[in-house]
C-alpha angles and dihedrals in degrees: 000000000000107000089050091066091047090046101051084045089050099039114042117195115279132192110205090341092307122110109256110246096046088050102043087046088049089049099037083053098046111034096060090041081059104055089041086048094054090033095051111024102024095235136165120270097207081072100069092028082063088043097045091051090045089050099049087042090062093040085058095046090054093040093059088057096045109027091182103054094126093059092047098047079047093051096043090054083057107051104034096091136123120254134192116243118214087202118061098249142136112262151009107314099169094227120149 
């Protein structure tokens, strides 16, 4: 049991060597942009194919430097909220 949870710690999910967020945001954007884009403007696809593999190319470049980047990108959604200070300061303090 116990090497299941390390090795979901070490080895955080991956789709085609990218972390998983960045390159489902990077999909779910521009997958639909293409086909509006062909639809609507007649353009060529190979456009957007050449931009979609720069773009996950980039996401895995920066993945392998940062293997956690969806966590983080996770972590960051939840914690990046306003809150109300009791005490008149600059600043999030994070006080109920």
């Amino acid at each position: 049991m116990r090497d299941m949870i390390l090795k979901a710690v070490a080895q955080p999910p991956k789709i085609f060597w990218g972390p998983v967020l960045p390159v489902a945001l990077n999909a779910g954007l521009q997958f639909p942009f293409m086909f509006m884009m062909i639809g609507i403007g007649d353009v060529n696809p190979l456009f957007f194919v050449v931009s979609i593999i720069l773009v996950h190319t980039g996401i895995v470049l920066y993945g392998t430097r940062e293997p956690h980047l969806s966590a983080m990108i996770q972590a960051f959604g939840q914690t990046n909220v306003v809150s109300h200070n009791l005490y008149s300061e600059r600043g999030n303090k994070f006080e109920p």
